[in-house]
C-alpha positions in Angstrom: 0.0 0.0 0.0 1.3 3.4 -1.1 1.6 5.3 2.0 2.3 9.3 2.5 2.2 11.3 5.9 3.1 14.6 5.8 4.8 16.2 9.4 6.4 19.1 10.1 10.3 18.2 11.2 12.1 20.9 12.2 11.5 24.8 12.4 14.9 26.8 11.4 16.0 30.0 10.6 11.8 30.0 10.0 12.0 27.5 7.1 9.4 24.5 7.8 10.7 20.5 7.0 7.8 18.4 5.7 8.3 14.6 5.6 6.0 12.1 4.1 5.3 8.4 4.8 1.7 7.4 6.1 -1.2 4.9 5.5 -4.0 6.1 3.0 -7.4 6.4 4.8 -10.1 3.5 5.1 -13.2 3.1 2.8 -15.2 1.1 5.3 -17.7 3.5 6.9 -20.6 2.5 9.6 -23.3 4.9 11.4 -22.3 6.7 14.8 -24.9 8.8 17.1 -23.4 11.2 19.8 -25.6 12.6 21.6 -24.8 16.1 23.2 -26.6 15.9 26.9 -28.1 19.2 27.7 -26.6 21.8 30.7 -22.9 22.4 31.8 -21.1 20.1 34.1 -17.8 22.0 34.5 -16.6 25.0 33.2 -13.0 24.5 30.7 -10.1 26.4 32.6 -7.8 25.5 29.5 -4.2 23.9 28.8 -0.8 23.7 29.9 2.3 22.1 30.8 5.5 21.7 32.6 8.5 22.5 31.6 11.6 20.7 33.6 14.7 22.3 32.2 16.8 20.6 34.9 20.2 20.6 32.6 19.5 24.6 31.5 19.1 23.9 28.3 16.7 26.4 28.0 18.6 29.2 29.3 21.5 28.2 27.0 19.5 28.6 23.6 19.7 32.2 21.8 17.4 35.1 22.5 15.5 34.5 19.5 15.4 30.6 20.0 13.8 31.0 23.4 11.1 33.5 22.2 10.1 31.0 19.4 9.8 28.1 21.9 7.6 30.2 24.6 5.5 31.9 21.1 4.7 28.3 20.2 3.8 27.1 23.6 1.9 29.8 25.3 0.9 32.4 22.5 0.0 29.8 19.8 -1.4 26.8 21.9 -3.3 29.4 23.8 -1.7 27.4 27.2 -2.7 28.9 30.7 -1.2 26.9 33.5 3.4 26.7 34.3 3.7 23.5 36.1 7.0 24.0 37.7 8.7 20.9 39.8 10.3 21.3 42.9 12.5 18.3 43.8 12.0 18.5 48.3 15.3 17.0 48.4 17.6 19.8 47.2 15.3 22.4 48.6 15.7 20.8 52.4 18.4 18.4 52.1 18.4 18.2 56.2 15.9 19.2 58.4 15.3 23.5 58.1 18.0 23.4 55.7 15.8 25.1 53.3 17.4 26.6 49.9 15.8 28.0 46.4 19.2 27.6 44.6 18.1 25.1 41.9 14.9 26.4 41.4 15.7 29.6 40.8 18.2 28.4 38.4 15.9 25.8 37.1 13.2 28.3 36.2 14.2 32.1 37.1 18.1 32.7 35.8 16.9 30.7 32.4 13.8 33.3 32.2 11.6 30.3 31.7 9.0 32.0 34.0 9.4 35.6 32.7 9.2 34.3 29.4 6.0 32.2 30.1 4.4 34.8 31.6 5.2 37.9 29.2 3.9 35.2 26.4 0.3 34.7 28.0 0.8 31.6 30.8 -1.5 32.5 33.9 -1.3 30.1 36.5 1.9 28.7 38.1 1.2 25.4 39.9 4.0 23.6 41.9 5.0 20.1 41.3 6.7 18.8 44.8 8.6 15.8 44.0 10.3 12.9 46.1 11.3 13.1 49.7 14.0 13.6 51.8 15.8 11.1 52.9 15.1 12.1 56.7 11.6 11.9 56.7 11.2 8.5 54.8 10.4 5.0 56.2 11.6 1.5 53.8 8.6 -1.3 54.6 9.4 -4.6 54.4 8.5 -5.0 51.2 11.5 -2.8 50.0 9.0 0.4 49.1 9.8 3.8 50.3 6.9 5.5 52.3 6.7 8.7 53.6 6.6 8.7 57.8 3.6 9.1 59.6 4.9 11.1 62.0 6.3 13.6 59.2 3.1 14.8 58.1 3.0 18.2 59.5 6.5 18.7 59.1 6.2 18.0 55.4 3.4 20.5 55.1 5.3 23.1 56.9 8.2 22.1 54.1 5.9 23.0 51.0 4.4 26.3 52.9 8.4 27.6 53.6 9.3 27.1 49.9 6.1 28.8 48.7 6.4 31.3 51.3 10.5 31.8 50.2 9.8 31.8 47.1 7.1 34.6 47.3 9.5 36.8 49.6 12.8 36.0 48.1 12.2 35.7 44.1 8.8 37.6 44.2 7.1 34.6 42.2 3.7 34.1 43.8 2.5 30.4 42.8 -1.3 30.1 42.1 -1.8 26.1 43.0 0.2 23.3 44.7 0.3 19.5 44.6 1.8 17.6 47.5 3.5 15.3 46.2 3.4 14.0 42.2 2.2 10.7 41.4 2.0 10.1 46.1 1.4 6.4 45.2 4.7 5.4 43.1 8.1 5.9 44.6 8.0 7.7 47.7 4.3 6.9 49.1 1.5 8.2 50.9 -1.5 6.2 52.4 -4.9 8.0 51.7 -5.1 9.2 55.2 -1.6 11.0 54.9 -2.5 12.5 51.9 -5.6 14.0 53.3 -3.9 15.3 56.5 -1.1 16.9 54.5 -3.8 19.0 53.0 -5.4 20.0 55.8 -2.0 21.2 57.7 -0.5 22.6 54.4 -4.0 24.5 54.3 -3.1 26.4 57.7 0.4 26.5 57.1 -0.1 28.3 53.9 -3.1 30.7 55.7 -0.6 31.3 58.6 1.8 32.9 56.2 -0.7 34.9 54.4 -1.2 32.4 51.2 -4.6 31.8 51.6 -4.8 32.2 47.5 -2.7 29.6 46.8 -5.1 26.3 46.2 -4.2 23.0 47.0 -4.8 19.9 44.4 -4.5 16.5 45.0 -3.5 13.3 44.5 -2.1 13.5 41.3 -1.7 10.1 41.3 -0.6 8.7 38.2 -3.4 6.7 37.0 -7.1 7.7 37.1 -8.0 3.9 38.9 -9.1 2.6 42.3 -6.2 4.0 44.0 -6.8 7.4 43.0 -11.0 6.6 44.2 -9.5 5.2 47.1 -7.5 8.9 48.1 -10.4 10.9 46.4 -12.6 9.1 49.8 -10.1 9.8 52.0 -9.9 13.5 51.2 -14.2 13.4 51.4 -14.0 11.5 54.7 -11.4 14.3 56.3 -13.4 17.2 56.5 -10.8 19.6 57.5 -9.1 17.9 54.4 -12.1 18.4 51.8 -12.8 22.2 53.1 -9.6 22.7 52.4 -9.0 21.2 48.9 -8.9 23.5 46.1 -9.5 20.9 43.2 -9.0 16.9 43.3 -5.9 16.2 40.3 -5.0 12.8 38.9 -2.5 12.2 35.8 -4.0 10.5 31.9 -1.6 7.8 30.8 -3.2 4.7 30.3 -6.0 5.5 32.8 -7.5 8.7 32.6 -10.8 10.0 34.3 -13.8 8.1 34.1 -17.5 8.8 34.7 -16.8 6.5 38.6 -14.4 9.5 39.1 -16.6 12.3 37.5 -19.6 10.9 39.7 -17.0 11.6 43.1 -17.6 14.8 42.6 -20.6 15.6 40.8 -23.2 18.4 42.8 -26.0 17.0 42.8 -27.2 19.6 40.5 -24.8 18.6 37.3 -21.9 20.8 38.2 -18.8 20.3 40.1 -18.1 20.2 43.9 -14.0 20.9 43.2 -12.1 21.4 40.4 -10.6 18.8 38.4 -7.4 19.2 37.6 -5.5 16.8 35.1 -2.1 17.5 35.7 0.3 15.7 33.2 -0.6 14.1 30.0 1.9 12.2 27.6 3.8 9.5 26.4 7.3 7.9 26.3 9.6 6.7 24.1 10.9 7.6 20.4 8.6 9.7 18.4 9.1 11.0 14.5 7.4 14.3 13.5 4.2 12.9 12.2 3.2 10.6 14.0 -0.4 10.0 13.9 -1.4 7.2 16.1 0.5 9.4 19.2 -1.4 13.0 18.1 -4.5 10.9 18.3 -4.3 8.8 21.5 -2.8 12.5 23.0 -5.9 14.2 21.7 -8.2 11.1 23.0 -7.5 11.7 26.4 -7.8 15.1 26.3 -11.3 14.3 24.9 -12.1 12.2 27.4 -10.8 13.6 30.6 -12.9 16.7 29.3 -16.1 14.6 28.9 -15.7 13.5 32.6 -15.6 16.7 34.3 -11.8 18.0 34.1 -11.6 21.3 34.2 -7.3 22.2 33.7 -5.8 19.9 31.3 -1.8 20.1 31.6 0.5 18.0 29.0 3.6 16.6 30.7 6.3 18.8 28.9 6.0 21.9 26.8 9.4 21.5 25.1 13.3 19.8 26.3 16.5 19.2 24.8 16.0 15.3 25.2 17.8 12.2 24.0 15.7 10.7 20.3 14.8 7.7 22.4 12.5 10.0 24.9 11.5 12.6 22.9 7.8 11.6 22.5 7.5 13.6 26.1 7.4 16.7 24.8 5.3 18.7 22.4 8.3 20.2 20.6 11.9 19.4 21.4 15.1 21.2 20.0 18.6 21.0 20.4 21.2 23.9 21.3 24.4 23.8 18.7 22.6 24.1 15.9 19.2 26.2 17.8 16.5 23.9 15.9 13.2 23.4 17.0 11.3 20.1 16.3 7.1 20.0 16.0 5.4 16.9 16.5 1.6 16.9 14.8 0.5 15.9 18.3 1.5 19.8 18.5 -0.7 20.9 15.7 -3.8 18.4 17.2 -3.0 20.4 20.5 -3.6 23.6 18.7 -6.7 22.5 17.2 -8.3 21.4 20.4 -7.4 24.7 21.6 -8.5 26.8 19.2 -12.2 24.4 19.2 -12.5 25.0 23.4 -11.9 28.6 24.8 -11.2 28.8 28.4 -14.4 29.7 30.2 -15.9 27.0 27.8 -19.4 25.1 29.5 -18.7 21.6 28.7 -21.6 19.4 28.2 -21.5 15.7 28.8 -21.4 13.2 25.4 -22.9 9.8 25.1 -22.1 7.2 22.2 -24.3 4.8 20.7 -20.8 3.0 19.8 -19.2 2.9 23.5 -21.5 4.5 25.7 -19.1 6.9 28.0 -15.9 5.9 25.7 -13.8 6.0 28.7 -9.8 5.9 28.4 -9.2 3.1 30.7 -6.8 0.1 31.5 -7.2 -1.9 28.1 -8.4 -1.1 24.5 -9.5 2.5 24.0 -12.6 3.4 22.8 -12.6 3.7 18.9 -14.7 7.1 19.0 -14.5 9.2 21.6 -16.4 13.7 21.7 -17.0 16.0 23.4 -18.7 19.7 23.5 -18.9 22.7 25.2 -20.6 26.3 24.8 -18.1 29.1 24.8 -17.8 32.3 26.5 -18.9 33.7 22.8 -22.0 31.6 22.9 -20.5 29.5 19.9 -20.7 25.7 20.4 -17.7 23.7 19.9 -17.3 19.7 19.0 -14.6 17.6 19.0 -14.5 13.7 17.3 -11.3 11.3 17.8 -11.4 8.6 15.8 -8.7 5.5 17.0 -8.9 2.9 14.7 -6.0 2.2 12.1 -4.0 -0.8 11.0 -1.7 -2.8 13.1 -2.4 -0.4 16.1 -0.5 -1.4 19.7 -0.5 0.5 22.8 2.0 3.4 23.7 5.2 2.3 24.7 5.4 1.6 28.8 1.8 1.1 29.1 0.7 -1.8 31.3 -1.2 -3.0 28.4 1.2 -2.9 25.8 1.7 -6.9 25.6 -2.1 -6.9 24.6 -2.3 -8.3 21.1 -2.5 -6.1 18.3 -6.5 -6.0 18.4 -6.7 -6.2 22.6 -4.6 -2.9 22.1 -5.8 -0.6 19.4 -8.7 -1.5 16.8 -7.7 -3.0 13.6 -8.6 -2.4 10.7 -9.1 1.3 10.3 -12.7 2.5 10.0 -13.9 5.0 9.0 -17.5 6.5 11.2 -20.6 8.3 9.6 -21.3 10.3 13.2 -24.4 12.1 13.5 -24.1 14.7 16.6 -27.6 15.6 18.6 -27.1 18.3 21.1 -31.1 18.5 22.8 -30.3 22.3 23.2 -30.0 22.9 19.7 -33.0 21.1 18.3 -35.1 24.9 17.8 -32.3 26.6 17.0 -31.9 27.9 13.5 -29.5 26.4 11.2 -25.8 26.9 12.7 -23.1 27.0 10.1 -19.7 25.2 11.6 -16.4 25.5 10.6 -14.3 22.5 10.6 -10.8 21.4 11.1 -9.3 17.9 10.9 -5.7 16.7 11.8 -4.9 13.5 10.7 -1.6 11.6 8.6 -2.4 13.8 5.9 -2.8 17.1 7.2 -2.4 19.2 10.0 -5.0 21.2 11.5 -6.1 21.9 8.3 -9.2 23.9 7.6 -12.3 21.4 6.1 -16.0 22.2 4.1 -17.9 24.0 6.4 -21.3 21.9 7.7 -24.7 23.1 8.6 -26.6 22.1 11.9 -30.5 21.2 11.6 -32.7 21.1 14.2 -29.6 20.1 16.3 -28.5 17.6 14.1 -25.6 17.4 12.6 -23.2 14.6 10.3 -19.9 13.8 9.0 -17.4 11.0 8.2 -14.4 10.9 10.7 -12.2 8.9 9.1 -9.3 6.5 10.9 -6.8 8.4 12.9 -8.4 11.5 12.6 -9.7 14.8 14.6 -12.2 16.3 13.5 -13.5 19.5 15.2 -16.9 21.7 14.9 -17.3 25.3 15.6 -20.0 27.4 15.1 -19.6 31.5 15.0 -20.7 33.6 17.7 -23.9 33.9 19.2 -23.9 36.2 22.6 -27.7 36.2 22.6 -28.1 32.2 22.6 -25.5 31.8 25.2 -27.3 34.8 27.5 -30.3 32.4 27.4 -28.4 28.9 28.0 -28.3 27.3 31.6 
């Protein structure tokens, strides 16, 4: 089979490196029906990343280099949130030996923060990592866990550096974990988890932070572990008055409509904030690469359509060895200063040109897979979503994961699964109709439409006309397809 995929490689000196090697589209075609439930469950606070920069790479590139790389991520992806990462062991390496030296080399002498911020980013959120040696316990098992007995003083850790870093540097964070991914390395029961919010909550207040909020677990996977911590925080009240948003990580797991339920009002909104806090993949990627933009822009789809409300990718950009660059949205290296885009990039950019922060997302239902939750296993082969924006346009999103020979990401848990456990094989190609119930005494909307697949990037599409809220198109394998339709402020005066 002839194939052709056309990627962008590298951006230098402004010139733009297509390559081409991908599979022609499927003919097969069978009938999809989203349905578009009516009234907001959450409102969309937008994107963003991390950014590590733990070697100063960053800081090393030329002027021009750097502007390029914080354009891309925070002008042109529209990105909101700086997840910067705090490793606790070089800030307190002994007990009240407490010292900012590599983080504000990490992230203020590069200008990585300046740079984010002068470019559009909006919220910084800390990212505590590991712990020190001093306050950790080894079980029998051989795992690392973090002392009982430690929980306050650890709290009282976070609060100095946030404090420090607010008197010292004058960069005032806007969120906090406690700890990324509590249940991996260095662990934390449920219970400690939930008391280390409630002290960091009056450590924070006692030095006059009561506007930093507190998110937790991040816990790697959206699974029973995270529900397990999610109760604990709901059964410590000090711990749940005190929690700013609950935050778990989309890998192989990501949130489901168990988790969305946690935290659902009663009334069809949101008791906390969901915050997704790092999204991605490892291993080698080639500029692209379709099957990676699309399981990327799955998840985002999905944690979306179960109540997420800030949706942060792993890592903006790094100078990163070929065998771990699928980490980052674009990587680049320093001698020569070349940046490389990955069409997970451009699908990125899509998504966030389809949802505008302050978006009202509305829950989706397939007649294909029901929720089409991201979960331990194979993925679902449609996955939507939809919101109202602060315009009063309505916006649409449609992932379609089917293609040949499709496996799991590298490093999954599931990525043993046989070729058809893992992905779905052959590609398809889906007829979807969309019914959004609010729409069905509308007048005709026109949409625009966008679609990212192997042959194109965010590339603009036939516009399509909504009928009594109805609305179809063919989504073909490995493809995004997004909907928007133009502004209408007195429609979205009059929606719930």
């Amino acid at each position: 089979m002839r194939s052709l995929r056309v990627g962008i490689a590298v951006i230098s000196a402004g010139l733009l490196v297509l390559r081409a090697n991908a599979e022609e589209p499927a003919a097969t075609n069978a009938g999809v029906t989203v349905t578009v439930l009516p009234g907001p469950r959450q409102t969309f606070a937008g994107f963003g990343s991390s950014v590590a920069n733990f070697n100063n790479h960053y800081g090393e590139l030329p002027r021009t280099t750097r502007d390029e790389l914080s354009r891309m991520i925070w002008r042109d992806l529209k990105f909101k949130t700086l997840r910067l990462w705090m490793m606790t062991p070089e800030f307190a390496p002994t007990p009240g030996a407490h010292d900012l030296t590599v983080f504000r080399q990490t992230y203020l002498d590069s200008g990585i923060i300046d740079d984010a911020k002068r470019d559009g980013a909006k919220i910084l959120l800390l990212a505590p990592d590991h712990v020190p040696d001093y306050m950790q316990e080894k079980h029998a098992d051989g795992t690392i866990w973090l002392k009982p007995s430690e929980n306050s003083a650890y709290a009282r850790l976070l609060a100095d550096f946030i404090a420090r870093l607010k008197g010292e540097c004058g960069v005032a964070l806007d969120a906090t974990g406690i700890q990324n991914e509590p249940s991996d390395e260095q662990k934390f029961a449920p219970e400690q988890i939930a008391d280390i919010v409630a002290c960091l909550r009056n450590e924070l207040d006692e030095r006059g932070l009561k506007s930093v909020k507190i998110i937790a677990s991040e816990n790697a996977s959206a699974n029973e572990i995270f529900l397990r911590e999610i109760d604990a925080l709901k059964a410590n009240p000090r711990a749940w008055q005190a929690l700013g948003g609950i935050a778990s990580h989309s890998y192989n797991m990501a949130a489901t409509e168990e988790i969305s339920s946690r935290i659902a009002d009663g009334q069809g909104g949101n008791l906390r904030e969901y915050w997704m806090t790092e999204s991605g993949e490892g291993g080698h990627e080639e500029p692209g690469d379709a099957p990676r933009a699309m399981n990327l822009s799955g998840r985002f789809l999905n944690d979306l359509n179960h109540r997420v409300t800030h949706w942060i990718h792993f890592l903006a950009f790094e100078n990163v060895r070929l065998d771990d660059n699928a980490t980052c949205l674009l990587t680049f290296t320093n001698d020569p200063p070349e940046i490389t885009r990955f069409l997970k990039f451009d699908a990125i950019m899509q998504l966030s040109d389809t949802f505008d922060i302050g978006a009202k997302v509305r829950h989706c239902q397939s007649s294909l897979e029901g929720e089409m939750e991201w979960t331990y296993g194979q993925k679902p082969r449609l996955t939507a979503a939809a919101a109202q924006n602060p315009d009063g346009s309505w916006s649409i999103a449609l992932l379609n994961y089917t293609g040949e020979h499709l496996a799991a990401i590298a490093g999954w848990q599931d990525e043993k699964m046989s070729t058809s456990q893992a992905g779905h094989s052959p590609p398809q190609t889906f007829n979807v109709t969309i019914n959004v119930t609010e729409l069905k005494d509308h007048v005709p909307l026109t949409f625009s439409v966008h679609r990212t697949n192997a042959l194109m990037a965010n590339s603009s599409a036939p516009a399509l006309i909504m009928s009594g809220g109805q609305i179809t198109l063919p989504v073909a394998s490995l493809e995004l397809a997004t909907l928007r339709s133009a502004p209408d402020p007195v429609s979205f005066r009059k929606s719930p």
